[in-house]
C-alpha positions, 0 to 999 in steps of 0.5 A: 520428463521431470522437468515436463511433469512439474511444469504439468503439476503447476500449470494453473500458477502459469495459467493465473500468472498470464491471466492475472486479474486485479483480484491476483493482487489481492490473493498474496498477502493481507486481502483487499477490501471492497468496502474500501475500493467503493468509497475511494471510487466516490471520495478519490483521494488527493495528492500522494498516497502511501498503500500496502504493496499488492493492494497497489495493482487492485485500485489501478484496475478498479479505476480508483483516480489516486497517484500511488506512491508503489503498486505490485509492479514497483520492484521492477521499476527503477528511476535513476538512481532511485528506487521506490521498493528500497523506501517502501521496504524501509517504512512498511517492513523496516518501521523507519517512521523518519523515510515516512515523515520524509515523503510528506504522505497526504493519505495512506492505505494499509492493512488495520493491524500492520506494525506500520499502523501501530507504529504510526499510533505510537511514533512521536516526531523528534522535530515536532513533539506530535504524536504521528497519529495526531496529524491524521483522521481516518475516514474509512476503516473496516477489519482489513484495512484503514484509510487515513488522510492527513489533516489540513495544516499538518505537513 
């Protein structure tokens, strides 16, 4: 009876876990923007793309034409011994701007007021001696997110 009552109680997480729409990954951490789904539809970005976690499963639905480099499904997928979620959470969550600068990211899309951003401002490569955020132009932002894409000559 317990165990009837509760799947009674949260019948409508089941229902929205079934029927996910491409809004569901939007809904679990920082929302997604429209202004910027629209004008990556018209200005699809080029090459390898580092995007927020949830956001991922939101762009694939709207019919954005970009490799991703991780989407809302990333942790269940594993590619031999490698891992995609382990680098995600290494550069997102862990700040490690060495894992990014590794990956050769041609744009990335992340929520503005991450940790990430400012760390991407502040971090200075050790090989180089350029500020990070000199290496990219920013093309769109608006108060949820920010698209940057690497400038040419910059890798």
């Amino acid at each position: 009876a317990l165990f009837g009552f509760t799947m009674w109680e949260r019948r409508g997480d089941y229902y929205s876990l079934l029927h996910a729409s491409m809004q569901t990954y939007c809904s679990y951490g920082p929302q997604c923007s429209e202004g910027v789904t629209e004008f990556l539809l018209k200005h699809p970005p080029v090459g390898r793309g580092f995007t927020f976690y949830d956001w991922g499963g939101h762009l694939i639905g709207r019919g954005v034409p970009a490799k991703l480099f991780i989407d809302g499904r990333m942790h269940l997928w594993e590619r031999s011994d490698y891992q995609p979620m382990a680098d995600y959470r290494a550069i997102y969550v862990l700040n490690d701007m060495d894992a990014f600068r590794r990956h050769k990211f041609d744009w990335i899309l992340v929520p503005r007021d991450s940790d990430f951003v400012k760390n991407v401002v502040a971090s200075i490569s050790p090989s180089t001696g350029i500020r990070e955020s000199d290496l990219w132009i920013v093309p769109y932002q608006d108060d949820r997110v920010i698209y940057a894409v690497r400038k040419k000559g910059a890798n």
